[in-house]
N, C-alpha and C positions, 0 to 999 in steps of 0.2 A: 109269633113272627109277623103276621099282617098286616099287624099296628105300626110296626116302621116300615112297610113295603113304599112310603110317601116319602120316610125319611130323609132320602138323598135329596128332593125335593125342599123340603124347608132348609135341609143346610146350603142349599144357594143362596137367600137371604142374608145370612149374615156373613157369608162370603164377600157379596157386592155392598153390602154395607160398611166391612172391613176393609175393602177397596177404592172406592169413594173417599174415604175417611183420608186414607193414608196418601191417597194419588199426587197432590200438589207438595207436599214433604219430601215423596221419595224421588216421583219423577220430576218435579219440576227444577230440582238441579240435579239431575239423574248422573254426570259425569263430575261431580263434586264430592258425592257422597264416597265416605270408606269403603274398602273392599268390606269389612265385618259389617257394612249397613248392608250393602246388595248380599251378602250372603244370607244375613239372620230375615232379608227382608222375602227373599225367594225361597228360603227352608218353609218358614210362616205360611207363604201363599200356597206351597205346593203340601200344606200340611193338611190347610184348608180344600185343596182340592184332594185331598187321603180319605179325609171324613166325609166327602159327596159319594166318591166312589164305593167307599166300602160296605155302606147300608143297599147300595143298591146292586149290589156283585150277592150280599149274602140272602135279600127278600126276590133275588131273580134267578137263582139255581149254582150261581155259579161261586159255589162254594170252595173250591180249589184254590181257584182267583183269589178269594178273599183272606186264605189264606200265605199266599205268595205274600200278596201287597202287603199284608199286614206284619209278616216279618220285617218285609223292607222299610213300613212305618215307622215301628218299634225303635230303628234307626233313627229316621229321621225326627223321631220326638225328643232323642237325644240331640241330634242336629239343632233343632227351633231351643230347648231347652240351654244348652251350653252357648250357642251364638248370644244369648238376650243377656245371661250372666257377663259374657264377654266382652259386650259392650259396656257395661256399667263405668267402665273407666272414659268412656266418653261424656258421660255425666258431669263426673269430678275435671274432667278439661274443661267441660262447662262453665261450670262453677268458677275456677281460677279465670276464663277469657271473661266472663260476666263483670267478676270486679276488676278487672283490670282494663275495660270498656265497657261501662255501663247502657252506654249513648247505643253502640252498635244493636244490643239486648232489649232494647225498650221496655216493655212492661215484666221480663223475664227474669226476675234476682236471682241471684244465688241460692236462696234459703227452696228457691221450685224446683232448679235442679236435684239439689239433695232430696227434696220429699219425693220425685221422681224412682232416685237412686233405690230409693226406703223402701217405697211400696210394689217398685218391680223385684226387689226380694223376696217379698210374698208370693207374689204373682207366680213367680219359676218357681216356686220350692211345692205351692198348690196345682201346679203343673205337671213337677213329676209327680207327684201322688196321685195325684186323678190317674198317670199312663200307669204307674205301677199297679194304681187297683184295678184298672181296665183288663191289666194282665192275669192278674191273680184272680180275676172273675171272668176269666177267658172261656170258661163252657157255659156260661149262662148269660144267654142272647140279652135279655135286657141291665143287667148290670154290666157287663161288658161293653155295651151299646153307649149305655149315659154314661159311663163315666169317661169315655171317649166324646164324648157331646159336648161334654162339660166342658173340656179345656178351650173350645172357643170362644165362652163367655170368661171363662178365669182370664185368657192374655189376651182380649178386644179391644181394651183399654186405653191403650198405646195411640192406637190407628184412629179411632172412635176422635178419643178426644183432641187430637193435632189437627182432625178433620173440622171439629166445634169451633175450635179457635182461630183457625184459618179464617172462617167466615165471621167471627165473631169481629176482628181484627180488622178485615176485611169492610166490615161495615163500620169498625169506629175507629179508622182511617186519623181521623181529623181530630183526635181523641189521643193518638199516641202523645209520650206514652203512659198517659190515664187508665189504660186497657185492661177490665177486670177479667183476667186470663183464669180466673178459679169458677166462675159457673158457667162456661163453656165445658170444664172439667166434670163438675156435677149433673150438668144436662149430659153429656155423654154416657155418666153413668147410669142415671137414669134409663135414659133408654137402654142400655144391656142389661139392665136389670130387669126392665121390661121385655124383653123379647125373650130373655132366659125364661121369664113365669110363665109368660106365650107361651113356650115350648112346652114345659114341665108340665104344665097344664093340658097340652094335644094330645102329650104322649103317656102322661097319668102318672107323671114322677116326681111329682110335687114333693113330696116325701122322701124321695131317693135322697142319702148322703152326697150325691154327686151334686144336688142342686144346693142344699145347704152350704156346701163347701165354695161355688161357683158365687150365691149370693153371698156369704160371708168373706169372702176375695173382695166384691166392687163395694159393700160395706165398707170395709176399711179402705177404700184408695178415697174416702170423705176427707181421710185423715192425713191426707199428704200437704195441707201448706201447715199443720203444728206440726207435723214430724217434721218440717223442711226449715221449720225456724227454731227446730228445737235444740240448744249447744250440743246436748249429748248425744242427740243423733247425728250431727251434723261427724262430730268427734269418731265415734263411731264410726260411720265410713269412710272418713279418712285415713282411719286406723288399717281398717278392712280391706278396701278398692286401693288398692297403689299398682301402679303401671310403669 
């Protein structure tokens, strides 16, 4: 148990990391966005504030505590989980405003939204797994621990990368719309791939199935402008996502 008594500590990190990322997206037209954007966006943040507090409620005696909240959690991972599915029909609205205004979209086709659509199916469906085995490893402190850990780097992605491109965008301005909006994506991932190893490596879970599964999640989001141009995926979710 000593070993994560720091825990709370490093998961502020990518807290404010995931913060940053996402700030000029959500807040910067804060009374434009959907009610399902402000909801899936404050389930998320107050998810991310679940996993500060509960290593440091269970490495500080207050294990009672830790167990309230983590009921309450249990919830709310349903909550972050069902809102980001729920969204995906925003996606596909994407898509149809994209071609039918390309000019408004600039470097954004249709084929990014879909791979978007694609890879956040992964994303949730690797999410409740991690909470489910989190649960079913609920009397042993360090598999219950990572695989609760994990799910910050499994759905980082989102925030991360809106935050790359923003600036990416930002700086080639004069370039629209030339705008190579896919390795602002892969530098995003990059670093949560890195910060996940950081971890895995502090905390000696290199090994753990939890980080396997975490790095095999931002592995495949490489794959989201084929899957985003590919017919049959595209097909696929329009079969799927109808609203």
């Amino acid at each position: 148990m000593n070993k994560y008594k720091d825990l709370w500590k490093w998961m502020i990190v990518p807290m404010v990391i995931m913060q940053l990322g996402i700030f000029v997206d959500y807040w910067g037209d804060f009374t434009e966005n959907a009610w399902a954007v402000h909801i899936h966006y404050w389930t998320g943040t107050i998810w991310y504030l679940f996993l500060i507090m509960q290593p440091y409620f269970v490495t500080h005696g207050q294990i009672e505590r830790h167990r309230t909240v983590g009921i309450i959690g249990m919830f709310l991972a349903g909550g972050v989980c069902l809102t980001a599915l729920g969204m995906m029909h925003r996606d596909m609205a994407a898509v149809e405003a994209s071609m039918a205004n390309p000019a408004r979209f600039g470097p954004f086709e249709p084929w990014f939204f879909y791979g978007v659509a694609a890879v956040e199916i992964v994303m949730m469906t690797a999410f409740g797994y991690a909470v489910i085995k989190s649960i079913l490893h609920r009397h042993e402190i360090e598999n219950h621990s990572w695989w609760l850990i994990s799910t910050v780097f499994i759905i980082m992605m989102p925030a991360i990368g809106r935050g790359f491109q923003f600036v990416a965008i930002a700086l080639q301005a004069d370039k629209m719309p030339n705008v190579d909006i896919m390795m602002p994506i892969y530098l995003s991932i990059v670093t949560i791939i890195g910060m996940l190893l950081l971890g895995a490596w502090k905390f000696k879970t290199l090994r753990h199935p939890a980080t396997y599964l975490a790095l095999a999640v931002n592995v495949f989001i490489f794959l989201l402008e084929p899957l985003g141009r590919s017919e049959t995926v595209q097909m696929a979710l329009k079969a799927l996502i109808k609203g």
